[in-house]
KOLRODO-692741 format. One record per residue: x, y, z of N, C-alpha, C in turn; residue number from 1. Coordinates in nm, 3 decimals, padded with zeros to 5 digits. Example, Ala and Ser with C-alpha at 12.3 -4.5 7.8 and 13.67 -1.06 7.14 Angstrom:
KOLRODO-692741
+---------+---------+---------+---------+---------+---------+---------+---------+---------+-----+
:      nx :      ny :      nz :     cax :     cay :     caz :      cx :      cy :      cz : seq :
+---------+---------+---------+---------+---------+---------+---------+---------+---------+-----+
:  01.319 : -00.569 :  00.780 :  01.230 : -00.450 :  00.780 :  01.320 : -00.330 :  00.780 :   1 :
:  01.285 : -00.225 :  00.708 :  01.367 : -00.106 :  00.714 :  01.290 :  00.003 :  00.787 :   2 :
+---------+---------+---------+---------+---------+---------+---------+---------+---------+-----+
This chain:
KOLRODO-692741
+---------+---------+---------+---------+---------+---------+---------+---------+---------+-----+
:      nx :      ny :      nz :     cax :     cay :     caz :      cx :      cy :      cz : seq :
+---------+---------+---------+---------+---------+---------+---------+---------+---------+-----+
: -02.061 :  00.212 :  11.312 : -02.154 :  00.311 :  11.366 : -02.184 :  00.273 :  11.512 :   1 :
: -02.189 :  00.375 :  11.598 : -02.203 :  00.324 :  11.737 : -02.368 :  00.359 :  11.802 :   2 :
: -02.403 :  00.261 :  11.879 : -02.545 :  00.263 :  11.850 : -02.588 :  00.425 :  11.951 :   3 :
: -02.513 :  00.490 :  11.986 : -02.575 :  00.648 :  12.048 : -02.579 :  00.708 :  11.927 :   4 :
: -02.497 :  00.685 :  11.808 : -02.508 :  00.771 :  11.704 : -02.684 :  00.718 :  11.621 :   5 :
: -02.719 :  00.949 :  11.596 : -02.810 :  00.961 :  11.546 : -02.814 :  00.881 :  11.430 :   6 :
: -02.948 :  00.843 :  11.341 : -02.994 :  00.755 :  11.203 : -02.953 :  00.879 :  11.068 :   7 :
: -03.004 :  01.021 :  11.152 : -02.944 :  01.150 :  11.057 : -02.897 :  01.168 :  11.044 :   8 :
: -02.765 :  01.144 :  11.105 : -02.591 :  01.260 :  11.110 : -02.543 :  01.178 :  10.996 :   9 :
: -02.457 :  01.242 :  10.910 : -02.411 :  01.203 :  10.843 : -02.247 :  01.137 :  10.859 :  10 :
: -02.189 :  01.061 :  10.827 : -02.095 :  00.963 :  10.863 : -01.996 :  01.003 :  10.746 :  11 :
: -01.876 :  00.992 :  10.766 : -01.730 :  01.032 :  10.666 : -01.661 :  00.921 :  10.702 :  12 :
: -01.691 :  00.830 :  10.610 : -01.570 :  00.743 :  10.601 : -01.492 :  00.730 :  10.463 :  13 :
: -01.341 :  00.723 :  10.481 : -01.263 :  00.651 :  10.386 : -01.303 :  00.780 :  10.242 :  14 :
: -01.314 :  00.933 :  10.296 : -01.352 :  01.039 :  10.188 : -01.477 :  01.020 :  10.117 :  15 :
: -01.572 :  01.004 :  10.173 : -01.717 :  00.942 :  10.157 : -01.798 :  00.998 :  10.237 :  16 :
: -01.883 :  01.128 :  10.200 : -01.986 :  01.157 :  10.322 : -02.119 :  01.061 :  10.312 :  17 :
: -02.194 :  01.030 :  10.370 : -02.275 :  00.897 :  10.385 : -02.393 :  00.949 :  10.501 :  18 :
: -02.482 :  01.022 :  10.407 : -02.609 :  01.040 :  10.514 : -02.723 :  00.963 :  10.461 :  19 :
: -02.864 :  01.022 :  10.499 : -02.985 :  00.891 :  10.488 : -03.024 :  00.912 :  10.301 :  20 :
: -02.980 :  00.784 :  10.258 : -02.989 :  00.789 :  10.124 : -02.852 :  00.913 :  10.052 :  21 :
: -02.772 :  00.921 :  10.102 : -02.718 :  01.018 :  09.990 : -02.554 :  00.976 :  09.992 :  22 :
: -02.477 :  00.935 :  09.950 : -02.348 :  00.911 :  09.902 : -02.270 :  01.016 :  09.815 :  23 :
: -02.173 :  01.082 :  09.866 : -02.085 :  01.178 :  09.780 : -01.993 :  01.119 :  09.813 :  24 :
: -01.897 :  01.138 :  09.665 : -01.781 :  01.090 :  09.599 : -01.680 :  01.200 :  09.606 :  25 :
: -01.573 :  01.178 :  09.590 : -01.512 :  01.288 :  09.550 : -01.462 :  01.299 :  09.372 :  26 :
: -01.491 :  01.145 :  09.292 : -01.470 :  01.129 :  09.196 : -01.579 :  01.180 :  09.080 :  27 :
: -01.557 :  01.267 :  08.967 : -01.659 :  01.338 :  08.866 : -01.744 :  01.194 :  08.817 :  28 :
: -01.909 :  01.242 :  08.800 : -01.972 :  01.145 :  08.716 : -01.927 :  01.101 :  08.573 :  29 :
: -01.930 :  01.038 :  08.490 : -01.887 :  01.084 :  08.337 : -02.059 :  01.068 :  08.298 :  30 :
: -02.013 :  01.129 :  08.185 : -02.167 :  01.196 :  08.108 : -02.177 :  01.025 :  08.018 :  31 :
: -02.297 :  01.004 :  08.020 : -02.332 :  00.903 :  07.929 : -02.311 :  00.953 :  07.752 :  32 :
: -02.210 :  00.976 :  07.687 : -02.198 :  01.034 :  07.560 : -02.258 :  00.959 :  07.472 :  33 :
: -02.295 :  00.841 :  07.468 : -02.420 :  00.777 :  07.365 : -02.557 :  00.790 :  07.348 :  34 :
: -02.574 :  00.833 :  07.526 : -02.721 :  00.927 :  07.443 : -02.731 :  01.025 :  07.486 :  35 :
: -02.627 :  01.111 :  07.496 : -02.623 :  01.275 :  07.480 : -02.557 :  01.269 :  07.302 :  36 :
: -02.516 :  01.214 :  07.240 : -02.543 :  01.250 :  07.090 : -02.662 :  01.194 :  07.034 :  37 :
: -02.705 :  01.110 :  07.082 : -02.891 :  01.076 :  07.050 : -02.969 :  01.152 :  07.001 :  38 :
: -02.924 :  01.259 :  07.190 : -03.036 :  01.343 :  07.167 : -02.975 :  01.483 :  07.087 :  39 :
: -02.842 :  01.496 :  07.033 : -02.822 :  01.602 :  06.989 : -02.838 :  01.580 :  06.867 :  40 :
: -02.826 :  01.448 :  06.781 : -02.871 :  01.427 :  06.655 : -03.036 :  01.438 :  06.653 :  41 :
: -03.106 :  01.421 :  06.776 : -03.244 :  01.424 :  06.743 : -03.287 :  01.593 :  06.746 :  42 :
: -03.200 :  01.671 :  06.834 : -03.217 :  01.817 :  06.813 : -03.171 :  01.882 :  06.744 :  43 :
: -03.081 :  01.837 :  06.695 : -03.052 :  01.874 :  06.504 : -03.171 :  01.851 :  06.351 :  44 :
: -03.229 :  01.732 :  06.396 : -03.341 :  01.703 :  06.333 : -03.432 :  01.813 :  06.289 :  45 :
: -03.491 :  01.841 :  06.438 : -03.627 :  01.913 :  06.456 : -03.627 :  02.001 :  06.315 :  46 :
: -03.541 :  02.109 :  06.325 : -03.539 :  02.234 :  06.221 : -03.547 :  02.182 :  06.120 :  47 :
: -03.513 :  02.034 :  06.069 : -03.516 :  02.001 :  05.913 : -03.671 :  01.949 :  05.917 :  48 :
: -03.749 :  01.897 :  05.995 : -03.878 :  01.877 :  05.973 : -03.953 :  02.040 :  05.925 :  49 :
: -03.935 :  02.130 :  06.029 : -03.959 :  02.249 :  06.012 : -03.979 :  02.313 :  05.874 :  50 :
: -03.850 :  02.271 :  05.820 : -03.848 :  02.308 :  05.678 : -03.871 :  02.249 :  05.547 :  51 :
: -03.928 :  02.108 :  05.585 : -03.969 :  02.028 :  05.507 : -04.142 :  02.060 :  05.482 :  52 :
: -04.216 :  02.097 :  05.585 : -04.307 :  02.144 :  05.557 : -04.388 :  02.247 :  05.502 :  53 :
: -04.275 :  02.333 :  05.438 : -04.316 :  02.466 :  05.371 : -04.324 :  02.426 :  05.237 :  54 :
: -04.282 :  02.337 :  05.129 : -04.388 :  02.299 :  05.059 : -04.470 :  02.253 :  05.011 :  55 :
: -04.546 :  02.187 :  05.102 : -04.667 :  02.093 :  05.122 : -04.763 :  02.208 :  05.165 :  56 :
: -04.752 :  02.303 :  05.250 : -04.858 :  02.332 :  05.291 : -04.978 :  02.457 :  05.242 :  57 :
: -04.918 :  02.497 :  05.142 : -04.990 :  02.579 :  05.012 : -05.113 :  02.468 :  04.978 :  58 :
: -05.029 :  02.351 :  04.903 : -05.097 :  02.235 :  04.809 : -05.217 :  02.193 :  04.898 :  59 :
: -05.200 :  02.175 :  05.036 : -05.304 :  02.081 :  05.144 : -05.403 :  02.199 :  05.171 :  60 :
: -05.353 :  02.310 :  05.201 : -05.488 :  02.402 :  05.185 : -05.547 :  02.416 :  05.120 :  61 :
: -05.521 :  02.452 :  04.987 : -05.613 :  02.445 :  04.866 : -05.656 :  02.296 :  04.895 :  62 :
: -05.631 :  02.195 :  04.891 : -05.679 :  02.067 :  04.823 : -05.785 :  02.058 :  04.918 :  63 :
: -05.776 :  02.020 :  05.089 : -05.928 :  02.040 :  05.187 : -05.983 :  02.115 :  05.169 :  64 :
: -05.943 :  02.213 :  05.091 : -06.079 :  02.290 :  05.067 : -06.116 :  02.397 :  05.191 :  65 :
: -05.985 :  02.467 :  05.254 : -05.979 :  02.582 :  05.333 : -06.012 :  02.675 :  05.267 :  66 :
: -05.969 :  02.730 :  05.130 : -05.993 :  02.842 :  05.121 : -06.046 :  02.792 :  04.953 :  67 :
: -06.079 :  02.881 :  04.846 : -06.095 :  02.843 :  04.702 : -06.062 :  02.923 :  04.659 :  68 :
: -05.993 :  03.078 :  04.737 : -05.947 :  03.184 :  04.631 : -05.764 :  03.151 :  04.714 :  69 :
: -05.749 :  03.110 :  04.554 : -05.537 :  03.117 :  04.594 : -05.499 :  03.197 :  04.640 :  70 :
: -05.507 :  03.323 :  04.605 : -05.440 :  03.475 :  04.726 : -05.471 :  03.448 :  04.868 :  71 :
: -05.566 :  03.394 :  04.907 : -05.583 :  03.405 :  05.031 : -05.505 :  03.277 :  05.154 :  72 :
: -05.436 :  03.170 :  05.035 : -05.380 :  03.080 :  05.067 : -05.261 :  03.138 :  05.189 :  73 :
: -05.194 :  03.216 :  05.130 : -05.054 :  03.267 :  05.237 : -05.101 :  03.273 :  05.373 :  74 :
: -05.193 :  03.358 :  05.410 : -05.217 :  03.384 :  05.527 : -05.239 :  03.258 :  05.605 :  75 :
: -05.337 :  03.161 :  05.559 : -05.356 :  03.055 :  05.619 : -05.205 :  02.947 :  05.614 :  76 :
: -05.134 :  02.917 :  05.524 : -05.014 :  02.893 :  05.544 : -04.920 :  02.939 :  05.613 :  77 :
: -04.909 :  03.068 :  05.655 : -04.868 :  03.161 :  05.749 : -04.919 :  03.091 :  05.844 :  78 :
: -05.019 :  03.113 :  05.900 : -05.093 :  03.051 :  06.080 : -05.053 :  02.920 :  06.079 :  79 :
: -05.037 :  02.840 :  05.996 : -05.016 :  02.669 :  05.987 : -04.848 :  02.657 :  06.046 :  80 :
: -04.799 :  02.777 :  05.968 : -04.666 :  02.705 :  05.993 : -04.624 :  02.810 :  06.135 :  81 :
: -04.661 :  02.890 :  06.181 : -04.637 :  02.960 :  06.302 : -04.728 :  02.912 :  06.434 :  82 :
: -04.813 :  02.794 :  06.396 : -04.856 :  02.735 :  06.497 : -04.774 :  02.590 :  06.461 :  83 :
: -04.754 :  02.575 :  06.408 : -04.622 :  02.463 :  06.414 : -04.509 :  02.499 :  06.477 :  84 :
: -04.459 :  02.557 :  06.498 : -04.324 :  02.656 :  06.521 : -04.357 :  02.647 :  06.655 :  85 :
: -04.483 :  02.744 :  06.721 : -04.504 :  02.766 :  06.833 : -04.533 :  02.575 :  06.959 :  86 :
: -04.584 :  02.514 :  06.883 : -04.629 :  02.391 :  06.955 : -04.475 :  02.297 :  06.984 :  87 :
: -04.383 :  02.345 :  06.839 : -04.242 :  02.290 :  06.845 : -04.161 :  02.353 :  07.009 :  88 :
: -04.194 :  02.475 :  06.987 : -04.111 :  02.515 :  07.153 : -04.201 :  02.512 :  07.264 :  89 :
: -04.346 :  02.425 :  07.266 : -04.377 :  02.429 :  07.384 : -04.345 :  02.264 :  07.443 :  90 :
: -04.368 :  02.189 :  07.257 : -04.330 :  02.054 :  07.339 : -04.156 :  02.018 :  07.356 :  91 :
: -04.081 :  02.147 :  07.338 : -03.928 :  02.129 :  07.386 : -03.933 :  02.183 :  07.539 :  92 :
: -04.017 :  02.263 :  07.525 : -03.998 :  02.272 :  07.708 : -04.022 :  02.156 :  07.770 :  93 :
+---------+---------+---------+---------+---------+---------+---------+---------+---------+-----+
């Protein structure tokens, strides 16, 4: 580097652009594939929790003592599991 040259300009050497902090390659990154199946076995997961909880959650309403007439159980099992659902895709965002 010759000392008239700017600290900004970016420099090409040897197929290497080389500005402040930044290095390009011309060679592809490779993907870390041990924990990109991590996380695809852990996002395969989710939906089986999902569905593990539909029959527990009849039994736990009645039992705290939400409601005391059984017909009215669905609805509240309904809101339980569609605010589960909903909190599932806000904490995936």
């Amino acid at each position: 580097m010759s000392e008239r040259a700017s600290l900004l300009e970016d420099q090409e050497r040897d197929g290497q652009i080389r500005g402040p902090g930044l290095i390009v390659t011309d060679k592809p990154t490779p993907l870390p594939w041990r924990r990109v199946l991590v996380l695809l076995c852990l996002t395969a997961m989710q939906p089986l929790a999902f569905e593990i909880i539909f029959p527990f959650v009849n039994q736990m309403i009645l039992d705290i003592g939400v409601v005391t007439d059984p017909e009215r159980v669905g609805f509240y099992s309904g809101l339980i599991e569609s605010i589960f659902s909903c909190m599932s895709f806000i904490a995936s965002l």
